[in-house]
C-alpha positions, 0 to 999 in steps of 0.5 A: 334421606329419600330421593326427593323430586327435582325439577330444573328450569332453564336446562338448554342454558350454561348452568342447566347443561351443567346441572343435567352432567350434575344430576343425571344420575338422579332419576327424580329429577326433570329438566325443562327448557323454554320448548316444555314451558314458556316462563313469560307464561303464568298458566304454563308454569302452573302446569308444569308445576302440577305435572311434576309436583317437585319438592325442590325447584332449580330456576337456572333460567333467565332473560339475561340479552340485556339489550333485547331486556331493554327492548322488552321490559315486559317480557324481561320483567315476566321472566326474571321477576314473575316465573320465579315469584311463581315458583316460590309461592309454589315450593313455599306450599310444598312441606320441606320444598327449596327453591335455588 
């Protein structure tokens, strides 16, 4: 099996850090923390998408401060809901793509 480009979202969190001790030995595949792409953001995320063009996308991300979630549903909503819809529709385009 060919290497396969990766791409991780969220790689400053629990799980991320342990995907990168996982992973690092993969050279095809990139981490990105909310410094290289702010999820609330559409236009963000679509970048990163095209700059990596992955075939396999790891969404180890989340809104997950329930009580700032509660303050801010939006944000919460746009993290946890629409980055992923996001990165779903784009993996669902790419031929033998996964999104975990």
């Amino acid at each position: 099996m060919q290497d396969m480009n990766i791409l991780v979202f969220g790689k400053d969190g629990q799980v991320g850090r342990a995907l990168q001790n996982l992973l690092i030995s993969k050279s095809q595949t990139k981490f990105v923390g909310r410094s290289e792409c702010d999820l609330s953001n559409r236009e963000q995320i679509q970048s990163t998408l095209q700059q990596y063009q992955p075939q396999i996308i790891i969404n180890a991300s989340a809104f997950t401060a329930v009580d700032q979630a509660e303050k801010e549903p939006d944000l919460a909503h746009a993290i946890n809901g629409i980055a992923p819809s996001i990165m779903a529709e784009y993996i669902s385009k790419v031929q033998a793509g996964v999104f975990i």
